[in-house]
C-alpha positions as CSV (number, residue, x, y, z in Angstrom):
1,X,-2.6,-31.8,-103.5
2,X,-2.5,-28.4,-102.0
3,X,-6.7,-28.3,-102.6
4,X,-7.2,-32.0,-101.1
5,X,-4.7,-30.2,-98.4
6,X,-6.9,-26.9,-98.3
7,X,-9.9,-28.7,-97.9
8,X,-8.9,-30.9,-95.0
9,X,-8.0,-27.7,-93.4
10,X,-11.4,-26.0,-93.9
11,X,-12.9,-28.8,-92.5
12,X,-10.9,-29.4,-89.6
13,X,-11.5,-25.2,-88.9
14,X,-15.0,-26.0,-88.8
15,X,-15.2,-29.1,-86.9
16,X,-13.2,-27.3,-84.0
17,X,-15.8,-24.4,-84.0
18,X,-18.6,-26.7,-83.9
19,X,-16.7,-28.5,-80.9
20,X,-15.7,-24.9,-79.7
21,X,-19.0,-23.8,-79.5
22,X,-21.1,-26.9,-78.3
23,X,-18.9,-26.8,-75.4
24,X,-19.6,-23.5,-74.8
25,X,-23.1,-23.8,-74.6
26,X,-23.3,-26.7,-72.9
27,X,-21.4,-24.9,-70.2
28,X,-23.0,-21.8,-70.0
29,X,-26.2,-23.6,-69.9
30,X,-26.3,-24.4,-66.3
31,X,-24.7,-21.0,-65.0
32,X,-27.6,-19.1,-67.7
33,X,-30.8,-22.0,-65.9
34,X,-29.5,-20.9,-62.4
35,X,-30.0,-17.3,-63.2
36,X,-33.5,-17.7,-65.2
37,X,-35.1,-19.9,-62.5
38,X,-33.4,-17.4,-59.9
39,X,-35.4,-14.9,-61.5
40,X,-38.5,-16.6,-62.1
41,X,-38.3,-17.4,-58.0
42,X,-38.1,-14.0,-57.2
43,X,-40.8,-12.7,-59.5
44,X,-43.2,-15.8,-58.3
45,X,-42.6,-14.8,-54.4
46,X,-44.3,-16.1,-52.6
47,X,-45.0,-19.8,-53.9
48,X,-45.1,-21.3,-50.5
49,X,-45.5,-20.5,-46.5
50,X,-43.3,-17.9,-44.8
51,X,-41.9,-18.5,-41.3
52,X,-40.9,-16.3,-38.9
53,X,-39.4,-17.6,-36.0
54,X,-40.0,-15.5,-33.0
55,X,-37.3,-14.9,-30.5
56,X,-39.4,-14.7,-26.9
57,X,-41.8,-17.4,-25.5
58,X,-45.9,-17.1,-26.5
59,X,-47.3,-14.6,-24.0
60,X,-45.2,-11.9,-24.6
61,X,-45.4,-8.6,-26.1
62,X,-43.1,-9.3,-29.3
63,X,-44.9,-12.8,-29.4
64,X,-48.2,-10.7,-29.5
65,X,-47.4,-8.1,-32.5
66,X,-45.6,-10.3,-34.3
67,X,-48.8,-12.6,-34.7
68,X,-50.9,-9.3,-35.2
69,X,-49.0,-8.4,-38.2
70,X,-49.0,-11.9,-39.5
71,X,-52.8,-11.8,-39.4
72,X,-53.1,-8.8,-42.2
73,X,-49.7,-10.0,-43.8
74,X,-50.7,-13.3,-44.6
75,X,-53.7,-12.1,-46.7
76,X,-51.5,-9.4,-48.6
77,X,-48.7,-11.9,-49.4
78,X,-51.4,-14.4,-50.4
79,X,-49.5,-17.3,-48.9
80,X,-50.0,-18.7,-45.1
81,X,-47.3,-17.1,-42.6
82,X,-46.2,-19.5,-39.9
83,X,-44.9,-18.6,-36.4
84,X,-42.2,-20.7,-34.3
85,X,-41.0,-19.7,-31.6
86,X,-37.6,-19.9,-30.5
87,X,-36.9,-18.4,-27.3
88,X,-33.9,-18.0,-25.1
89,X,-30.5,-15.6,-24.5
90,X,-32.1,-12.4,-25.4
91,X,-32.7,-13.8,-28.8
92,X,-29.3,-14.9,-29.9
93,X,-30.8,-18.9,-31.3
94,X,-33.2,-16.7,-33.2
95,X,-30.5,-14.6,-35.3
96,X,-28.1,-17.5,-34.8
97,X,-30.8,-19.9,-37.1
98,X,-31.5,-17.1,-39.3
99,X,-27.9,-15.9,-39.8
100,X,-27.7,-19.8,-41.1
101,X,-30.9,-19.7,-43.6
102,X,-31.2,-20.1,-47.0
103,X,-31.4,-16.2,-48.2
104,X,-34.9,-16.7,-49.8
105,X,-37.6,-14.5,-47.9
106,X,-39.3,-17.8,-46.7
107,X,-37.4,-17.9,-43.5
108,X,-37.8,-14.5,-41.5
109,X,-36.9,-13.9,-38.0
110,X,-38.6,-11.1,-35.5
111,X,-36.4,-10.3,-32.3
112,X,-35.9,-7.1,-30.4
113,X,-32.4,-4.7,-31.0
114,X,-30.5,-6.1,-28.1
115,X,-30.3,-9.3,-29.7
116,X,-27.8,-7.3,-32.4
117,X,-26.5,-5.0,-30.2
118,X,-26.3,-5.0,-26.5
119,X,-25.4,-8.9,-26.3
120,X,-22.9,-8.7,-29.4
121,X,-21.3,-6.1,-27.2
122,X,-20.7,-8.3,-24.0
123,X,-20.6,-11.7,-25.2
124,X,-19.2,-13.4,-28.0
125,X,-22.4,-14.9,-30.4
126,X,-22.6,-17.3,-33.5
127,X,-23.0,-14.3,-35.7
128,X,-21.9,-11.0,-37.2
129,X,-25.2,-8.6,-36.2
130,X,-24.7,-5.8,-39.0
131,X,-23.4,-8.6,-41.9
132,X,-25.3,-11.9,-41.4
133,X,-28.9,-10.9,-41.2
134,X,-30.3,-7.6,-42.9
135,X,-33.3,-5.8,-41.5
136,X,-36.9,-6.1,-43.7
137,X,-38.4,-2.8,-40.7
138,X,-38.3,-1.9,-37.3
139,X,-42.1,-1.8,-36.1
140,X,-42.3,-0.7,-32.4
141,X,-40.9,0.1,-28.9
142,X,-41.9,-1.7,-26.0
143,X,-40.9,0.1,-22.5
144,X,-41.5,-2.6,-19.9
145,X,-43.1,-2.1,-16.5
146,X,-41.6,-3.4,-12.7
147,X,-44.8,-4.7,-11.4
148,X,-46.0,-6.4,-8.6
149,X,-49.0,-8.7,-7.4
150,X,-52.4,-6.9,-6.4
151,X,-51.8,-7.9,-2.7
152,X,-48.4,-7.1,-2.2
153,X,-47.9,-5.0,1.0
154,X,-46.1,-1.8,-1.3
155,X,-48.4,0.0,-3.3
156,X,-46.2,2.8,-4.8
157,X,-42.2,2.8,-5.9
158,X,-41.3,4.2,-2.8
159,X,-42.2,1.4,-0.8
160,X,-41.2,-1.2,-2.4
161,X,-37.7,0.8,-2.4
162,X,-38.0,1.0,1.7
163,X,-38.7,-3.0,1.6
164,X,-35.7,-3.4,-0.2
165,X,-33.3,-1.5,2.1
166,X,-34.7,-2.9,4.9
167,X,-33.8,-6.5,3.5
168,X,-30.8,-6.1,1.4
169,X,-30.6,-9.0,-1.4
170,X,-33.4,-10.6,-0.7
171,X,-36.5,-9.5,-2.6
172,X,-36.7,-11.2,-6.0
173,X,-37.7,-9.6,-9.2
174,X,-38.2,-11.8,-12.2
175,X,-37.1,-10.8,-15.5
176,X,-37.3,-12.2,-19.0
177,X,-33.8,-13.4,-19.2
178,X,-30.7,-12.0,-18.6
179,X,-29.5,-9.1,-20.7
180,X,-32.6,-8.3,-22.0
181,X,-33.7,-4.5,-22.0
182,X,-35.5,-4.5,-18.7
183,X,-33.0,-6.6,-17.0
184,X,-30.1,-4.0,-17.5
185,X,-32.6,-1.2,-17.0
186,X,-32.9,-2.8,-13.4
187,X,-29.6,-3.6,-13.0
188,X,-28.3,0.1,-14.0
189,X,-30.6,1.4,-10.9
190,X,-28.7,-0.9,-8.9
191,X,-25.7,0.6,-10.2
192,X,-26.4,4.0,-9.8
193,X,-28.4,3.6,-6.2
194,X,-26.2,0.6,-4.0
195,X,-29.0,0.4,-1.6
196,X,-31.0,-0.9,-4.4
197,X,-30.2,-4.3,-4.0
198,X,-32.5,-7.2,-5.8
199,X,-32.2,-10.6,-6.9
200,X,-32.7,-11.1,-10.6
201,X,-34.4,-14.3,-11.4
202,X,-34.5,-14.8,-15.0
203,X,-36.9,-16.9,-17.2
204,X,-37.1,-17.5,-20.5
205,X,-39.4,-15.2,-21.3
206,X,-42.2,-12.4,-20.5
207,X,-45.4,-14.9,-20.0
208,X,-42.7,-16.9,-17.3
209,X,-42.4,-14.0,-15.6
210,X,-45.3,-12.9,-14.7
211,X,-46.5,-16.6,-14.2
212,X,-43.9,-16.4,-11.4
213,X,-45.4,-13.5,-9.8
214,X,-48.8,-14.2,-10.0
215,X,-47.8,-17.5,-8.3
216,X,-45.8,-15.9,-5.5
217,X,-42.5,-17.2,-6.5
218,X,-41.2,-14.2,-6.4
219,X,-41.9,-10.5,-5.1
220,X,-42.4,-8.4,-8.2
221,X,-41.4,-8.8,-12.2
222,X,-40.6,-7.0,-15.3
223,X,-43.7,-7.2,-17.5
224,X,-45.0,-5.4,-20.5
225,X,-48.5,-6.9,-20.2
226,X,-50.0,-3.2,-19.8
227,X,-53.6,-5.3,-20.2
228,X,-52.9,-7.1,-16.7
229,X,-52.1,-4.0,-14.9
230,X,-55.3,-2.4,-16.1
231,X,-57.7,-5.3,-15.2
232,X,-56.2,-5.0,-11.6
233,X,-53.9,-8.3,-11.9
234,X,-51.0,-6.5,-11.4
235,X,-50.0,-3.3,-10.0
236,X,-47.4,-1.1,-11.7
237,X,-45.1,0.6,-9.9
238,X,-42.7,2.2,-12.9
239,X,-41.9,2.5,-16.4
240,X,-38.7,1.5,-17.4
241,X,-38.2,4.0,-19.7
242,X,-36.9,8.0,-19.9
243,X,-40.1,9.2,-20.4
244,X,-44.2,8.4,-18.6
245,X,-45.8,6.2,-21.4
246,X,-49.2,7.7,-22.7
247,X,-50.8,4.6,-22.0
248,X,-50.2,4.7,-18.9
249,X,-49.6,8.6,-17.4
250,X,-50.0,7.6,-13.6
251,X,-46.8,5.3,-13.6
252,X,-43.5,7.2,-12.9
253,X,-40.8,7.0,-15.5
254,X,-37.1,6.3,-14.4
255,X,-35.7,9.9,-15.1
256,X,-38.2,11.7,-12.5
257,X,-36.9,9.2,-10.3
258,X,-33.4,9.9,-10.3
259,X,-32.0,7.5,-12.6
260,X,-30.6,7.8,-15.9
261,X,-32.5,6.2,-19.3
262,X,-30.1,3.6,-20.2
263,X,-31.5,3.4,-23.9
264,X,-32.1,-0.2,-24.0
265,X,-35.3,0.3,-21.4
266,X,-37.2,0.7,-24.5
267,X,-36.7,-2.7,-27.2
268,X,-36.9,-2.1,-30.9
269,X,-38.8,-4.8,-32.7
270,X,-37.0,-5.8,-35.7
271,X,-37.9,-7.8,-38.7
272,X,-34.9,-9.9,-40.3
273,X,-34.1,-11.3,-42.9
274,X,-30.8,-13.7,-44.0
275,X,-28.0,-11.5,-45.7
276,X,-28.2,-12.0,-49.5
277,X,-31.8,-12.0,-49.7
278,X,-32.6,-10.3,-52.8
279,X,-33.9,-6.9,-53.2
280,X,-37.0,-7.1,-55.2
281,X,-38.0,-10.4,-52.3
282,X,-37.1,-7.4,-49.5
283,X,-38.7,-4.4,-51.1
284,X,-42.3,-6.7,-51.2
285,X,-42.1,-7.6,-47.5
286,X,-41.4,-4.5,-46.5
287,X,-44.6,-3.1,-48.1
288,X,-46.3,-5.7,-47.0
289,X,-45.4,-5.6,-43.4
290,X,-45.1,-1.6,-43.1
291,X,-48.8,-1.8,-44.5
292,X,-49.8,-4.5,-41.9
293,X,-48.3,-2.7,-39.0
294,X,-51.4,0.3,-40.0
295,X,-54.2,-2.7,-39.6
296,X,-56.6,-1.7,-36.6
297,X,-55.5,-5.5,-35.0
298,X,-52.2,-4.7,-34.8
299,X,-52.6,-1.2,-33.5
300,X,-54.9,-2.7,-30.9
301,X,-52.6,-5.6,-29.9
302,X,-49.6,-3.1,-29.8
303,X,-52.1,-0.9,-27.2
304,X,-52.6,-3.7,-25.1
305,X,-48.8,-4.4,-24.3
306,X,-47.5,-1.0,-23.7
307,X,-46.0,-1.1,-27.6
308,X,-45.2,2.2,-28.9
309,X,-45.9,1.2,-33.0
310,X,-42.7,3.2,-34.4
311,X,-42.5,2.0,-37.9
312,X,-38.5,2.6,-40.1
313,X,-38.6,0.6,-43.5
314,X,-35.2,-1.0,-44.4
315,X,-32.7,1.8,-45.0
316,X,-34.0,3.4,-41.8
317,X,-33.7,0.3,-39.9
318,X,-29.9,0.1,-41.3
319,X,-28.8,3.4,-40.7
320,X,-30.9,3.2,-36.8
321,X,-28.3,-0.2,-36.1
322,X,-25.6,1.2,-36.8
323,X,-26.2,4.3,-34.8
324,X,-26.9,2.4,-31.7
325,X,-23.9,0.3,-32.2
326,X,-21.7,2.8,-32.6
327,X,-23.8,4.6,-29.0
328,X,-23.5,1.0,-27.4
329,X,-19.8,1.5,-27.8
330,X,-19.3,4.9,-26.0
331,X,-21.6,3.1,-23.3
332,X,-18.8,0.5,-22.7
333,X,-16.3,3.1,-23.1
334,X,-18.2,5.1,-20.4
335,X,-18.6,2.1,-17.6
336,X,-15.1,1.2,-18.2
337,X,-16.4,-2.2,-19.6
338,X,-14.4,-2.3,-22.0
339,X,-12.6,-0.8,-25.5
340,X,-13.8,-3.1,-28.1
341,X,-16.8,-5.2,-28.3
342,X,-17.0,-9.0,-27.8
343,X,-18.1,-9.5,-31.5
344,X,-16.9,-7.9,-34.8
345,X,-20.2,-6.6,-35.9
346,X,-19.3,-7.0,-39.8
């Protein structure tokens, strides 16, 4: 009895580890798949187009260097790199739809930095700037030009400034949206000279712009298509930025004129990426891009638009947002805008 009874006992021990352990695997096998293929994805990157989605209307300078690097890129990444644009608000749908993406490399987003800095700061957006999207490299500077038509009756700054204090209000300068770099860097000369007093009319993005002067709609625009002002389209009248711009050394630059360099006259071209993207998928488009952004197409493109290539891989890019958020902040502080921004940046 007490070996039928030690037998029944073996086999019953064994039974439940067999039971024990097919469960086990059978669970684990799922969780272990996910990770292998995971892997395997990341290894195999890319297996299939890449798109960017660019955060300005075609025509523009951003518009135009983004589609210069894709031209090299595209041949080191050995894959085809698509470009969609998605303009509007300074680039908030951009970041907004990327912010949402699937954190796989094959949806990318190229904006400039006030679309995670300056507009986070005054107005509430879809999306935590320094959490939700991580930067891949910062790849140039555009300072934009005020410009106006060939045949306008002001051929320097300081006529079109004794225009505008003889009519008050009523000359119109387009800009690319409101909020964007050249917009405030207007606006702040406003501020800090009241006789300066100009209609903004925005568009929705550079090419609009300058379509609007060039068709008379309006009496001069903020434009970074240096190219334009060379072949005698346009005639520059100053460069929104602290310092004259070597490609174009006859153009005053807003501190020799009395005004202060906001920091935001020059925009930072950013590469994104969703948070959660994984490293090894990060590290590769980062060589890849930072080695596209030496081609001789994109150094020419970045000539023609006035775009100063500065180049930060990913940790620099991290550690030169969260510097300018934290500056944005004292600015606020400064104009009495404000203590805190509109949006938690993490």
């Amino acid at each position: 009895m007490k070996s039928d009874h030690f037998q029944t006992s073996r086999l019953y021990i064994r039974r439940e580890v067999l039971r024990l352990t097919v469960f086990t695997l059978l669970t684990a096998f799922p969780v272990l798949s996910t990770f292998f293929c995971a892997e395997a994805a990341e290894q195999e990157y890319p297996s299939r187009s890449v798109e960017i989605s660019i955060a300005f209307p075609p025509g523009g300078a951003l518009d135009a260097a983004v589609r210069a690097l894709i031209h090299d890129a595209e041949q080191r990444l050995g894959q085809p790199v698509t470009a969609l644009n998605t303009p509007g608000s300074g680039g908030v749908p951009a970041v907004t739809k990327l912010a949402k993406a699937k954190p796989d490399g094959y949806s990318l987003a190229a904006c400039v930095s006030n679309a995670l800095i300056f507009i986070p700061h005054r107005n509430a957006v879809p999306y935590r700037p320094l959490r939700d999207v991580t930067p891949i490299l910062s790849f140039g500077q555009a300072a934009p030009l005020l410009v106006t038509s060939p045949d306008a009756p002001w051929q320097t700054l300081e006529d079109f400034f004794a225009a505008t204090h003889e009519k008050p209000g009523e000359l119109k300068i387009a800009v690319p949206g409101l909020g964007t770099p050249s917009h405030i860097a207007l606006a702040m000369m406003s501020e800090q000279d009241p006789s300066l007093k100009w209609r903004f009319i925005p568009f929705a993005g550079p090419g609009e712009a300058e379509a609007a002067l060039l068709g008379g709609h309006v009496d001069a625009a903020a434009s970074g298509a240096l190219a334009r002002v060379r072949q005698g389209q346009m005639r520059g009248l100053l460069a929104l930025s602290g310092e004259r711009l070597p490609a174009m050394p006859d153009l005053p630059a807003l501190t020799e004129k009395g005004f202060d360099d906001p920091g935001r006259g020059d925009s930072t071209f950013l590469l994104l990426a969703p948070a959660g993207t994984p490293d090894s998928i990060l590290n590769r488009l980062e060589q890849v891009f930072l080695e596209a952004a030496e081609s001789r197409t994109f150094k020419d493109t970045a000539a023609a638009y006035s775009v100063t290539p500065v180049l930060r891989g990913r940790s620099e890019t991290q550690v030169f947002l969260r510097e300018a958020w934290s500056r944005e902040n004292s600015i606020l502080k400064a104009l009495d805008m404000g203590d805190a921004p509109a949006t938690t940046p993490e």
